[in-house]
mmCIF file of the N, C-alpha and C atoms, coordinates in Angstrom:
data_MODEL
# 
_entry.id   MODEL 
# 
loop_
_atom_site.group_PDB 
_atom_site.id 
_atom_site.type_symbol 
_atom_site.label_atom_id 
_atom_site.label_alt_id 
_atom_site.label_comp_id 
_atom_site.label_asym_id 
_atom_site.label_entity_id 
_atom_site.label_seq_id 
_atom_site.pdbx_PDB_ins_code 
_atom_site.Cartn_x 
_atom_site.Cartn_y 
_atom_site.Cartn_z 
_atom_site.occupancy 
_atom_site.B_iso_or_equiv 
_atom_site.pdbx_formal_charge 
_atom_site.auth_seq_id 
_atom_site.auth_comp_id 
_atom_site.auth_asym_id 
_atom_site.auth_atom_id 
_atom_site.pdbx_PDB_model_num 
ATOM 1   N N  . UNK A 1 1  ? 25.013 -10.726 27.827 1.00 0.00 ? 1  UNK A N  1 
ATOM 2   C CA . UNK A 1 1  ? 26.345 -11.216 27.591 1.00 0.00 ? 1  UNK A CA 1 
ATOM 3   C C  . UNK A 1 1  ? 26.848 -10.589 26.305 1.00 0.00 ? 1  UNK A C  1 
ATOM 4   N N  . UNK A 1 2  ? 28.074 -10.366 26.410 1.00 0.00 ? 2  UNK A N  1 
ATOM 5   C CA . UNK A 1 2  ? 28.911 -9.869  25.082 1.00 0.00 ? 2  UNK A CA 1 
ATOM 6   C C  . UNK A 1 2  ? 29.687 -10.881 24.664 1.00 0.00 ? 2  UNK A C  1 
ATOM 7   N N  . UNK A 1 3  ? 30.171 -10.502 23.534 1.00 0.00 ? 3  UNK A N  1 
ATOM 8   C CA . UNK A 1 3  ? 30.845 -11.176 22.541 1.00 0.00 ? 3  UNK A CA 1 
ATOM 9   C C  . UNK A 1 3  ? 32.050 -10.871 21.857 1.00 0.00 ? 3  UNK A C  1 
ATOM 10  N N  . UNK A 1 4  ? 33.038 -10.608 21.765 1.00 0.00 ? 4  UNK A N  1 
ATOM 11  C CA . UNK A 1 4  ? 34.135 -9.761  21.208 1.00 0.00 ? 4  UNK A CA 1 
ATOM 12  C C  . UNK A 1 4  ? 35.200 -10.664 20.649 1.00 0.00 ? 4  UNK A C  1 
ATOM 13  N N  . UNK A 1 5  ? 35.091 -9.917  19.437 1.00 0.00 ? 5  UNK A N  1 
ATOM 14  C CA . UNK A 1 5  ? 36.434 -10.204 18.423 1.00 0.00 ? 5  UNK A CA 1 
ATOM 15  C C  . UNK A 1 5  ? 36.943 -8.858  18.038 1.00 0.00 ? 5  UNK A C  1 
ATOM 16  N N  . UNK A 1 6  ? 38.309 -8.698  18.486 1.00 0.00 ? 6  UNK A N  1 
ATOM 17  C CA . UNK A 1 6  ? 38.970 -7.019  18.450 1.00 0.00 ? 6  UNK A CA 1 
ATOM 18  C C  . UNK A 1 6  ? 38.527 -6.618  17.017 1.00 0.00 ? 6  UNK A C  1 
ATOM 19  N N  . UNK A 1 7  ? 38.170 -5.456  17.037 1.00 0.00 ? 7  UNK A N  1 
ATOM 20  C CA . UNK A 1 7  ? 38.457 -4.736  15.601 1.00 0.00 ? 7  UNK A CA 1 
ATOM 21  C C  . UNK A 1 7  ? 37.613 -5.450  14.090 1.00 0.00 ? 7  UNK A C  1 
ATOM 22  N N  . UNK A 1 8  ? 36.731 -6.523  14.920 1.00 0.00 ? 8  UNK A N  1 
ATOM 23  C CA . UNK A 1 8  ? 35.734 -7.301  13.985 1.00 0.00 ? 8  UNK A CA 1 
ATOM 24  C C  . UNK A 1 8  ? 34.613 -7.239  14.312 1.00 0.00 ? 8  UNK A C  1 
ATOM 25  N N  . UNK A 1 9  ? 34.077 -7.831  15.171 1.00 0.00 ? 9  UNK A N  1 
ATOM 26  C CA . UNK A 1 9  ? 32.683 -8.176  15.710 1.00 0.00 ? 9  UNK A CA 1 
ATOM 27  C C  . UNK A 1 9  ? 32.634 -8.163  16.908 1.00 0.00 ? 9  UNK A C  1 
ATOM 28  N N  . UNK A 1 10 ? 31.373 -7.557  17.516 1.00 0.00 ? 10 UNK A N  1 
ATOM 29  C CA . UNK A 1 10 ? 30.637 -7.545  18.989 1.00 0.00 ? 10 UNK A CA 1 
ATOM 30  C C  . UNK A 1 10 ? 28.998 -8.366  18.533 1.00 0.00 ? 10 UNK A C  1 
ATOM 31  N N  . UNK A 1 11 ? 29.085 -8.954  19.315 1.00 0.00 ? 11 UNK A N  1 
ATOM 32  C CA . UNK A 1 11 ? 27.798 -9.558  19.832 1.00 0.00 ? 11 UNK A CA 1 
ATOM 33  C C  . UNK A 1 11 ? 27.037 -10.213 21.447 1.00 0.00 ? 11 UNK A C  1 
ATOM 34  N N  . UNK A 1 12 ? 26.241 -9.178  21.284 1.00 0.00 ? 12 UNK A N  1 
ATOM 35  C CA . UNK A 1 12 ? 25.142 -8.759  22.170 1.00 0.00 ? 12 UNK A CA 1 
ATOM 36  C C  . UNK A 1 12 ? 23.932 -9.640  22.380 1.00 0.00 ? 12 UNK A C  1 
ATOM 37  N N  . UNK A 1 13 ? 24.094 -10.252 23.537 1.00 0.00 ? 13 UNK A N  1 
ATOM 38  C CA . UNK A 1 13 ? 22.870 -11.787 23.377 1.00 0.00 ? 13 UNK A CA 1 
ATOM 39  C C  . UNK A 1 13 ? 21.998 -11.201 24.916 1.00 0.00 ? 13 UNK A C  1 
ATOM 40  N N  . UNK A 1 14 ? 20.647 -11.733 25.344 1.00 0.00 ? 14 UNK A N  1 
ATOM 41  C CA . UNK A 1 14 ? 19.987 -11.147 26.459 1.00 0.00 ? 14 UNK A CA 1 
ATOM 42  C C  . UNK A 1 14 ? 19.158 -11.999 26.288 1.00 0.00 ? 14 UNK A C  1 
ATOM 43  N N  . UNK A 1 15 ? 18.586 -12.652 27.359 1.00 0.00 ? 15 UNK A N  1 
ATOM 44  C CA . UNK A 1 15 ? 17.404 -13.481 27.665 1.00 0.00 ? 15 UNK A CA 1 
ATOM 45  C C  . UNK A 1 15 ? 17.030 -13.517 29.728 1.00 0.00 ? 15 UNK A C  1 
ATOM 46  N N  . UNK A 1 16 ? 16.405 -13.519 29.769 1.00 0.00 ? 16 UNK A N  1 
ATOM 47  C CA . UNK A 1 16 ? 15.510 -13.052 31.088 1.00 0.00 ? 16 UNK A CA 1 
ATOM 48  C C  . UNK A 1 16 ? 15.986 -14.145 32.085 1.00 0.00 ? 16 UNK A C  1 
ATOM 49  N N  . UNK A 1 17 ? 15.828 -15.220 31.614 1.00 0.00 ? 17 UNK A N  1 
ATOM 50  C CA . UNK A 1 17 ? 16.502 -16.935 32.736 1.00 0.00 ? 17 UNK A CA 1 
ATOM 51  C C  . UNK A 1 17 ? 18.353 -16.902 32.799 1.00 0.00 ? 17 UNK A C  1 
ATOM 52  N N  . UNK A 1 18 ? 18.702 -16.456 34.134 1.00 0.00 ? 18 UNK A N  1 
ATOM 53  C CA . UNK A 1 18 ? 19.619 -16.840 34.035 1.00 0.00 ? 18 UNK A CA 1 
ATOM 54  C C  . UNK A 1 18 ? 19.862 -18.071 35.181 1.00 0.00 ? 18 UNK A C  1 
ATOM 55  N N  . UNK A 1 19 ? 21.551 -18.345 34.632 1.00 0.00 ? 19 UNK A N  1 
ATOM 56  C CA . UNK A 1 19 ? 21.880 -19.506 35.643 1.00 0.00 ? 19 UNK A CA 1 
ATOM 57  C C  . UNK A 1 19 ? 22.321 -19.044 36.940 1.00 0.00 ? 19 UNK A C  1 
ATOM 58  N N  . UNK A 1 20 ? 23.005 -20.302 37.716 1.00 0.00 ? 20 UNK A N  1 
ATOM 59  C CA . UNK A 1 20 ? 23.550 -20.030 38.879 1.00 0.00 ? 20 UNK A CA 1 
ATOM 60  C C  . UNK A 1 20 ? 24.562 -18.643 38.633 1.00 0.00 ? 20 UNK A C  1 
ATOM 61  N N  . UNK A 1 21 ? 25.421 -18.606 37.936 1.00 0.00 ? 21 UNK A N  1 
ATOM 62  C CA . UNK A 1 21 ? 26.534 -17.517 37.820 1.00 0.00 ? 21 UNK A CA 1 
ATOM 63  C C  . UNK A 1 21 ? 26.273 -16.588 37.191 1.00 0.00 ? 21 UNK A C  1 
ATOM 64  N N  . UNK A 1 22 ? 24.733 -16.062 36.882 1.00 0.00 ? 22 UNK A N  1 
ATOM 65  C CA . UNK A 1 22 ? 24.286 -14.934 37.040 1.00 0.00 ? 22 UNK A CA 1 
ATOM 66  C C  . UNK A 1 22 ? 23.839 -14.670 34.978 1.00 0.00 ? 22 UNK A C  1 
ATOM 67  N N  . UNK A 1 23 ? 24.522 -15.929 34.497 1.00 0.00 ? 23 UNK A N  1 
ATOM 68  C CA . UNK A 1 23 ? 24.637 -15.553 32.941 1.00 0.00 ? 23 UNK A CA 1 
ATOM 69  C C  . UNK A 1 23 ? 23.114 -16.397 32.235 1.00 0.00 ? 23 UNK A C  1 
ATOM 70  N N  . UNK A 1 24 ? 23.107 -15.536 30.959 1.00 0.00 ? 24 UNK A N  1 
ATOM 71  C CA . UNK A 1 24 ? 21.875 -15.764 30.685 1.00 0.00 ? 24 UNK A CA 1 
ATOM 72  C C  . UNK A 1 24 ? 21.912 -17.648 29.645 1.00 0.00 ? 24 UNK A C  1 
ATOM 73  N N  . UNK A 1 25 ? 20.545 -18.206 29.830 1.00 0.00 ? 25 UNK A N  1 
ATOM 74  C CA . UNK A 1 25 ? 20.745 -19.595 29.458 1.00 0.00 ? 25 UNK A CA 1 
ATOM 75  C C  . UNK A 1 25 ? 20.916 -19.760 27.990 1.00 0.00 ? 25 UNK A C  1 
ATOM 76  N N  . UNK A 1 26 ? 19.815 -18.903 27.473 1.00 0.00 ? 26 UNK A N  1 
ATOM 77  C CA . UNK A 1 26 ? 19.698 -18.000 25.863 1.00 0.00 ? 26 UNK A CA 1 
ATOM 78  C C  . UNK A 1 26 ? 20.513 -17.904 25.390 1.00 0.00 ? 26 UNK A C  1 
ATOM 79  N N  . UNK A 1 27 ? 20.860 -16.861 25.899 1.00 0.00 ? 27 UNK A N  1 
ATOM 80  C CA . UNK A 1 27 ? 22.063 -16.323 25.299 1.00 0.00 ? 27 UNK A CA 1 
ATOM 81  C C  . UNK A 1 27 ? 23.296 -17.124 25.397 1.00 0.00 ? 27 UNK A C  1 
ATOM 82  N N  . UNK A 1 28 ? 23.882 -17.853 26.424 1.00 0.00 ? 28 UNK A N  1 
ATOM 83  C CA . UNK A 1 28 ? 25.059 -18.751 26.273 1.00 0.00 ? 28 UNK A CA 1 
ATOM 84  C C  . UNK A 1 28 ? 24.772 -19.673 25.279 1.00 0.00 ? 28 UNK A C  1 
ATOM 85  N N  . UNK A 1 29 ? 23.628 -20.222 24.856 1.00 0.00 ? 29 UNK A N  1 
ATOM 86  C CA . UNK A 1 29 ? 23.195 -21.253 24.063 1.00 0.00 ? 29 UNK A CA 1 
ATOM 87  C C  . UNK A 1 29 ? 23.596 -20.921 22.622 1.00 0.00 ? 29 UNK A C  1 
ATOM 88  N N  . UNK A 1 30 ? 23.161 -19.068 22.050 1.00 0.00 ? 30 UNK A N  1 
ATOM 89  C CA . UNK A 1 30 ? 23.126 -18.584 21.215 1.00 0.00 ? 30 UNK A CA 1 
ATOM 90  C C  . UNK A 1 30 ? 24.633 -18.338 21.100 1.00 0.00 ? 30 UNK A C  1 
ATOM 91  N N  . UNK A 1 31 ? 25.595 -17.772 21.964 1.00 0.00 ? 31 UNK A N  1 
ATOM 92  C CA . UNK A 1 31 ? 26.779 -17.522 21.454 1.00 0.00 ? 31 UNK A CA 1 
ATOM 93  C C  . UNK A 1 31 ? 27.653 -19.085 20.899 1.00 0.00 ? 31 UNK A C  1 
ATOM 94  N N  . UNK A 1 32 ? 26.868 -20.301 21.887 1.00 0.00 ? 32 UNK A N  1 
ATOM 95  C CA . UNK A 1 32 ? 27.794 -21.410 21.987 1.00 0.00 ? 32 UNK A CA 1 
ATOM 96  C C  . UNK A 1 32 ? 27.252 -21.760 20.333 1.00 0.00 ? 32 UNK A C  1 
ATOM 97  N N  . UNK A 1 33 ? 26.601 -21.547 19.942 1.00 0.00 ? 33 UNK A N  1 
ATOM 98  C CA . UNK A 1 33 ? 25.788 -21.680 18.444 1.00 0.00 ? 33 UNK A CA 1 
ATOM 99  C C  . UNK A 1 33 ? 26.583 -21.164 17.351 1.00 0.00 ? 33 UNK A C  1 
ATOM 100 N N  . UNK A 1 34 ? 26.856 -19.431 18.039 1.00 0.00 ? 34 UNK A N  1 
ATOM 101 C CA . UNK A 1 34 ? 27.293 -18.666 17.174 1.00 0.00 ? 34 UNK A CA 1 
ATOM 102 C C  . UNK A 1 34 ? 28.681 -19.210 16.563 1.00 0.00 ? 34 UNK A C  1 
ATOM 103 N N  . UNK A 1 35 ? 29.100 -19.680 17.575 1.00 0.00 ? 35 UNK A N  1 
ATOM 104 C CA . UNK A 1 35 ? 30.532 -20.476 17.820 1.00 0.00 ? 35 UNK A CA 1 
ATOM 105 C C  . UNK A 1 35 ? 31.008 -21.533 16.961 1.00 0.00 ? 35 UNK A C  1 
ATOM 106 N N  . UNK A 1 36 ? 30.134 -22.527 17.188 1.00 0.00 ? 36 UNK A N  1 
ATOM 107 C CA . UNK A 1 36 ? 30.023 -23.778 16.082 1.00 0.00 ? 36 UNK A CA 1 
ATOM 108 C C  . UNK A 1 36 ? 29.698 -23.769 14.471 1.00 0.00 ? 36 UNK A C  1 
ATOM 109 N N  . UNK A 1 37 ? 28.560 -23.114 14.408 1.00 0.00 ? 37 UNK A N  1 
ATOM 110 C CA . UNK A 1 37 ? 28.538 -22.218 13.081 1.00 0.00 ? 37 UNK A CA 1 
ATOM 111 C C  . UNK A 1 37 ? 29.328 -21.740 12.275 1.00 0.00 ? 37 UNK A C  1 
ATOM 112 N N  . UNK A 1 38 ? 30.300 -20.758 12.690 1.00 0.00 ? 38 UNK A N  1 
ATOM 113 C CA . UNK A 1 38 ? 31.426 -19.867 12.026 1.00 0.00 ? 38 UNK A CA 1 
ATOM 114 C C  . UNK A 1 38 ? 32.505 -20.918 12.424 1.00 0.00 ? 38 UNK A C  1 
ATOM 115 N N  . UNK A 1 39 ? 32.498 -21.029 13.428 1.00 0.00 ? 39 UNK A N  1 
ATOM 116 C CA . UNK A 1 39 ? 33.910 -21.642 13.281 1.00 0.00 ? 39 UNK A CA 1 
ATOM 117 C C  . UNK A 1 39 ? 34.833 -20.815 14.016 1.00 0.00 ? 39 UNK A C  1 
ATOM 118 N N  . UNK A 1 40 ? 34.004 -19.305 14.386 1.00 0.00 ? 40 UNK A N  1 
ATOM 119 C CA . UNK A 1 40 ? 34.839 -18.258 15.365 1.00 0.00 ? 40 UNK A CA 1 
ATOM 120 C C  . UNK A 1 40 ? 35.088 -18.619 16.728 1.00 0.00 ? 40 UNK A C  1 
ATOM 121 N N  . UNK A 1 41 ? 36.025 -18.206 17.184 1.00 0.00 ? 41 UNK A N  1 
ATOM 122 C CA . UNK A 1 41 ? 36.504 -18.141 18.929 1.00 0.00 ? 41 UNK A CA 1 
ATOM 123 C C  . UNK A 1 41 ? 35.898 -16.705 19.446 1.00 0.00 ? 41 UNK A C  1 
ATOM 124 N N  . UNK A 1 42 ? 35.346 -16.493 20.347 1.00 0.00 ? 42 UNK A N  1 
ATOM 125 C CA . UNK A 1 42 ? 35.155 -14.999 20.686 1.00 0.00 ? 42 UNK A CA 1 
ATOM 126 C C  . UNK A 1 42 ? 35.717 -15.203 22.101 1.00 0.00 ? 42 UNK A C  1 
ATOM 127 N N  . UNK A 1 43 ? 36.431 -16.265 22.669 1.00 0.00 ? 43 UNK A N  1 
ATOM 128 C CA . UNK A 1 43 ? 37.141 -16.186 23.774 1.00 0.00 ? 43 UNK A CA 1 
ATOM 129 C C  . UNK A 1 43 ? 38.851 -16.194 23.216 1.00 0.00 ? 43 UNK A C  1 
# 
């Protein structure tokens, strides 16, 4: 899974278990983390 903020930041998350819709569990966990943390939107 990627991560994008234009012209700021990309982040790149990967873990082996994914869910029904094909995305990884890890990694959604880690961006939803990344998220709360900063305080950033990357949607």
């Amino acid at each position: 899974m990627i991560g994008v903020i234009s012209n700021q930041l990309k982040v790149a998350v990967w873990s082996p278990r994914l869910n029904e819709k094909g995305n990884s569990f890890a990694g959604q966990y880690a961006l939803e983390l990344f998220t709360t943390k900063t305080g950033i939107s990357i949607f």
